[in-house]
C-alpha positions as CSV (number, residue, x, y, z in Angstrom):
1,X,87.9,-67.4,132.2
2,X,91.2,-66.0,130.9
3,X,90.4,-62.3,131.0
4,X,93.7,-61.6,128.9
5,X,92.6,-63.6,125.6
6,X,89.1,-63.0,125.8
7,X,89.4,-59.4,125.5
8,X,91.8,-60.0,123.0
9,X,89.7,-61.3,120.9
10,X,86.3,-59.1,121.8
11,X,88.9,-56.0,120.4
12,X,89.9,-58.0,117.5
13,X,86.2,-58.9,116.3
14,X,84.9,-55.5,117.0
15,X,87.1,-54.2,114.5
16,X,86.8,-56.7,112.4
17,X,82.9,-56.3,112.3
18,X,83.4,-52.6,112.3
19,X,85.3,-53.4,108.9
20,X,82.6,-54.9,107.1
21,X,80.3,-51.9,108.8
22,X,81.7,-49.5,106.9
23,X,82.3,-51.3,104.1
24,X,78.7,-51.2,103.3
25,X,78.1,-48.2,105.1
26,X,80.3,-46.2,102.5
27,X,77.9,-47.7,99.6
28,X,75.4,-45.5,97.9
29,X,72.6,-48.1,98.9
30,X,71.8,-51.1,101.2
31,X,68.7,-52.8,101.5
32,X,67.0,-51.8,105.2
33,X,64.9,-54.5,106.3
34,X,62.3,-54.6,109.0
35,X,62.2,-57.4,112.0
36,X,59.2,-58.7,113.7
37,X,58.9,-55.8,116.1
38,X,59.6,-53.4,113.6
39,X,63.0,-52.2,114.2
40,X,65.1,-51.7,111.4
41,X,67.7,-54.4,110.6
42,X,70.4,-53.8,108.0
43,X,73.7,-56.0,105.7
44,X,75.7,-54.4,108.1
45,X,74.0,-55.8,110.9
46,X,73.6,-59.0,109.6
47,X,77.5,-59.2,108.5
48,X,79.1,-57.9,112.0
49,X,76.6,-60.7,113.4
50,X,78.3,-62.9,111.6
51,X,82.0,-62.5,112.2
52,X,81.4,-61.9,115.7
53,X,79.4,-64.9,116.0
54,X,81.8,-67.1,114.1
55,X,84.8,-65.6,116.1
56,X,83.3,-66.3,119.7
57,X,81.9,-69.6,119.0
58,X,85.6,-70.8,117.6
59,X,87.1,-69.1,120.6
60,X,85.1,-69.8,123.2
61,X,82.4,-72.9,122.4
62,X,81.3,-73.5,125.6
63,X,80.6,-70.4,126.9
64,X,77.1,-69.2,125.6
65,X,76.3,-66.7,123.5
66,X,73.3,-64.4,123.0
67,X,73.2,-62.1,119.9
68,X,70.4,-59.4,119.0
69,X,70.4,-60.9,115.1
70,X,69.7,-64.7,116.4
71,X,67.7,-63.6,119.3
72,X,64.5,-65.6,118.5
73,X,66.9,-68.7,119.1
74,X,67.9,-68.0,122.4
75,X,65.8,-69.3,125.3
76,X,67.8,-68.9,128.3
77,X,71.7,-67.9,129.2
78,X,72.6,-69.3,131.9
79,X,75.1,-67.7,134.4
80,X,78.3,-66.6,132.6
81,X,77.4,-65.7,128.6
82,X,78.9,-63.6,126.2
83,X,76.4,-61.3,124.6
84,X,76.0,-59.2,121.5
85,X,74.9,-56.0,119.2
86,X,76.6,-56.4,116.1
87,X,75.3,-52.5,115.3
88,X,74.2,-50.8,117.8
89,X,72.4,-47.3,116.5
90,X,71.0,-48.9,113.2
91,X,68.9,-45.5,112.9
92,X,71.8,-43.9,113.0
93,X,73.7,-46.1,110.2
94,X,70.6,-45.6,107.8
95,X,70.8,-42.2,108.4
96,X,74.2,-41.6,108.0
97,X,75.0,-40.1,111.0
98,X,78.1,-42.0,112.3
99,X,76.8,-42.8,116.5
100,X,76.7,-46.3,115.9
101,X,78.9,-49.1,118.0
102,X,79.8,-52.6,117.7
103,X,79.3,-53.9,121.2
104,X,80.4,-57.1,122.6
105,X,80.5,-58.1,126.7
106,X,80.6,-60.8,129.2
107,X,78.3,-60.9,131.6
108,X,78.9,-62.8,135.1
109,X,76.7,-63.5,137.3
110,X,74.1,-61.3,136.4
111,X,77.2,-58.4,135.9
112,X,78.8,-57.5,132.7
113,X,82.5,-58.0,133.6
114,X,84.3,-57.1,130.4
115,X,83.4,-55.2,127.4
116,X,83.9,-53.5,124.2
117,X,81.9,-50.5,122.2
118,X,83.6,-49.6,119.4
119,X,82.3,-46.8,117.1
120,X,84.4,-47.1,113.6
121,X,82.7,-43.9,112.1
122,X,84.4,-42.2,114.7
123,X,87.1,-44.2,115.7
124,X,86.5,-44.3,118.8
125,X,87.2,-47.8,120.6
126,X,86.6,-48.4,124.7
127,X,86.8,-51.4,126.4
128,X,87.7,-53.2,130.0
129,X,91.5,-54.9,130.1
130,X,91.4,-57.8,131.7
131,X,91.9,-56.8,134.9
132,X,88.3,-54.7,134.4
133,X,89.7,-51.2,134.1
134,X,88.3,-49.3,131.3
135,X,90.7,-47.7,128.9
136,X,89.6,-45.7,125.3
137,X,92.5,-46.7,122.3
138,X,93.5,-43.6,120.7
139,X,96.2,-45.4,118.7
140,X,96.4,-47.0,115.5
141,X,93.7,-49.6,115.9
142,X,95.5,-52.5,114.9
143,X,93.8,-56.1,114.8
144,X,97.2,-57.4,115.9
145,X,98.1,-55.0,119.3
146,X,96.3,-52.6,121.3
147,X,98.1,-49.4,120.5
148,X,98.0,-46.3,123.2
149,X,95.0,-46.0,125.5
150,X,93.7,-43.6,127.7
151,X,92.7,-45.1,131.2
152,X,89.2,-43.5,132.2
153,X,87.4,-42.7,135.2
154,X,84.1,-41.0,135.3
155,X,83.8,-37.0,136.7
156,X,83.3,-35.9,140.4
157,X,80.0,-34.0,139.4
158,X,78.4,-31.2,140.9
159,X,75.5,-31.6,141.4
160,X,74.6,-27.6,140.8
161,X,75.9,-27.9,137.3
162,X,75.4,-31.6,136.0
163,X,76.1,-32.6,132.0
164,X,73.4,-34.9,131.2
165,X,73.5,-37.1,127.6
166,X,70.0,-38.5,126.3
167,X,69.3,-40.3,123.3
168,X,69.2,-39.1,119.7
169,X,66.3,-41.5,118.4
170,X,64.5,-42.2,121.4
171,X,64.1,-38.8,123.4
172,X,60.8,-37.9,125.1
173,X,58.7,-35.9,127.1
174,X,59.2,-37.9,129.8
175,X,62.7,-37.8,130.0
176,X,62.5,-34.5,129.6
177,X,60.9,-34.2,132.7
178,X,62.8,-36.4,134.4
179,X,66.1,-34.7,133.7
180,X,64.3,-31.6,134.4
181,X,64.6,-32.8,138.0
182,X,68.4,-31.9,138.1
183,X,70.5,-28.5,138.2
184,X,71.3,-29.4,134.9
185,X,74.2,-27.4,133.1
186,X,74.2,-28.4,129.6
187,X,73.0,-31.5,127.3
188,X,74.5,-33.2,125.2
189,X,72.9,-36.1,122.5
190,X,74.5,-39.1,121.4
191,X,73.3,-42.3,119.3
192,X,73.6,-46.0,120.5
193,X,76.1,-47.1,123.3
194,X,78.1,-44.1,122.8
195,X,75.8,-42.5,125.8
196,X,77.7,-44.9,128.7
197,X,81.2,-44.0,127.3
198,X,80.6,-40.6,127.3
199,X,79.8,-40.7,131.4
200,X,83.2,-43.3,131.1
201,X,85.1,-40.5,130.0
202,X,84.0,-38.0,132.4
203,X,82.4,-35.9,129.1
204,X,78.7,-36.2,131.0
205,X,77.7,-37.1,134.5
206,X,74.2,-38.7,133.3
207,X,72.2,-40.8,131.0
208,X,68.9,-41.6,131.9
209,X,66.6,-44.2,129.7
210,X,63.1,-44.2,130.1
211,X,62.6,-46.2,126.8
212,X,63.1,-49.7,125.9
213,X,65.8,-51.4,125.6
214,X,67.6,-55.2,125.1
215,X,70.2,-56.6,127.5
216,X,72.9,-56.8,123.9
217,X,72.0,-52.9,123.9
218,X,73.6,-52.0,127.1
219,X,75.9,-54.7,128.8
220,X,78.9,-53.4,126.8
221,X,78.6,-50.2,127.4
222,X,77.7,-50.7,130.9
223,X,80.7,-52.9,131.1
224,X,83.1,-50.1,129.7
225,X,80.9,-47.4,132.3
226,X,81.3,-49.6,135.0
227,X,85.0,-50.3,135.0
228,X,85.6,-46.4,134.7
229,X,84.1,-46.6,138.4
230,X,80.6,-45.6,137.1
231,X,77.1,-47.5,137.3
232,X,73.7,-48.3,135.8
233,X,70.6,-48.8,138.0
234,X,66.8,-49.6,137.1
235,X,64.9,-46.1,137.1
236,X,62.1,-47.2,139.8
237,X,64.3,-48.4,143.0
238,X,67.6,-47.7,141.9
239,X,69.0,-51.2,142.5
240,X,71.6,-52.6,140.1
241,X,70.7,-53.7,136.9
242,X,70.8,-57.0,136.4
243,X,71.1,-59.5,133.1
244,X,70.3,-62.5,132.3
245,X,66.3,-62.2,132.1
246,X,64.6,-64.3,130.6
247,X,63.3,-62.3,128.0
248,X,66.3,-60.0,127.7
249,X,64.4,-57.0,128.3
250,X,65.7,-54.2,130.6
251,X,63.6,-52.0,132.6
252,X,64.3,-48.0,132.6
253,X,67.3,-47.2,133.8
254,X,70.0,-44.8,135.3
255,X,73.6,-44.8,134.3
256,X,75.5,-42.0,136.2
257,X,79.0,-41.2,137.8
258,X,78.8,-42.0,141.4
259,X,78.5,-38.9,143.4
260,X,75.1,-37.8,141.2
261,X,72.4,-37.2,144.1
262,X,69.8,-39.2,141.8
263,X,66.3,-38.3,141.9
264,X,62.9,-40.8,142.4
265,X,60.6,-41.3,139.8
């Protein structure tokens, strides 16, 4: 794989797809449909799927790809695929309030290698270089060149004083509880894939998920969280999460900055 051009062109479609995003998102209505299990599906989601679609296939036919809108098509992915949530935080679209990503990785032997989120309500734009390293843009945002970035690396915590991020949409008793099991000094809530590039940055030292989730709705972000020297395990046993499942569900899981004393379920 040449690392160089493919993230090249995982940048260039993110923002392309975040484009169209708010384009619609900056109407005064859009249809919201709902999918077979209920989850809320929007134009916007349907449009990023699209041009990222479109974009990788041209670029890179014979890798395979695995999207969340043309999930019911996929049966299996093989080793190396590229995988994607055209809009991740559709709750958070329809509502208006701005924590949703476009999120595009490869994953490698079970591994997410390389990987964009890119939030365009908040223009906020992380991603692995090809060497792996995860850097947030805080220039322009230019289709055409990656402007000024910001290399990250996740906190030291102390474990006296942890800051722990949870969902917006999808909190619950019991991660309450589970986060309860920490010297926790403040909490913080984000939407979608913003969660992992908040432990990226250093901004929280946490994120546990005791809810369901998809393989397209982490591997980005745990691409970008894992090349910031971070990590995501599965809740029960804390081994590695892995991809590539045949139904592209993940169990509960842990991201976190290394250095977290983690707790048992």
């Amino acid at each position: 794989m040449d690392y160089e051009r493919l993230m090249d062109v995982l940048r260039r479609l993110s923002l392309e797809a975040g484009d169209k995003i708010m384009e619609i998102y900056g109407r005064d209505d859009f249809d919201v449909k709902a999918k077979s299990d209920d989850s809320p599906v929007t134009a916007a989601d349907e449009a990023a799927d699209k041009i990222i679609a479109d974009g990788l296939r041209a670029a890179f036919p014979d890798v395979t790809l695995v999207t969340e809108e043309q999930s019911a098509t996929h049966s299996a992915s093989g080793d190396t695929f590229l995988i994607v949530d055209p809009l991740d935080g559709t709750k958070e679209f329809i509502h208006r309030r701005g924590d949703f990503t476009v999120n595009i990785a490869l994953v490698e032997g079970g591994v997410p290698t390389r990987g964009v989120v890119y939030a365009p309500a908040k223009g906020r734009m992380f991603f692995t270089r090809a060497d792996g390293q995860t850097v947030e843009e805080t220039g322009a945002l230019d289709k055409k060149a990656v402007g000024e970035t910001k290399s990250l690396r996740v906190a030291q915590p102390d474990n006296g004083a942890l800051m722990v991020v949870a969902s917006k949409s999808h909190r619950d008793q019991a991660t309450d509880d589970y986060i309860g099991k920490y010297d926790v000094r403040d909490m913080t809530s984000a939407g979608s894939s913003l969660k992992f590039c908040l432990v990226a940055t250093g901004e929280a030292d946490l994120y546990p998920r005791l809810g369901r989730t998809m393989e397209w709705d982490t591997a980005a972000g745990h691409a970008v969280l894992k090349g910031a020297g971070g990590d995501v395990v599965q809740f029960d046993d804390h081994s590695p999460l892995r991809y590539g499942k045949p139904d592209f569900a993940n169990p509960f899981f842990i991201a976190y900055a290394p250095g977290v004393t983690l707790k048992g379920a």
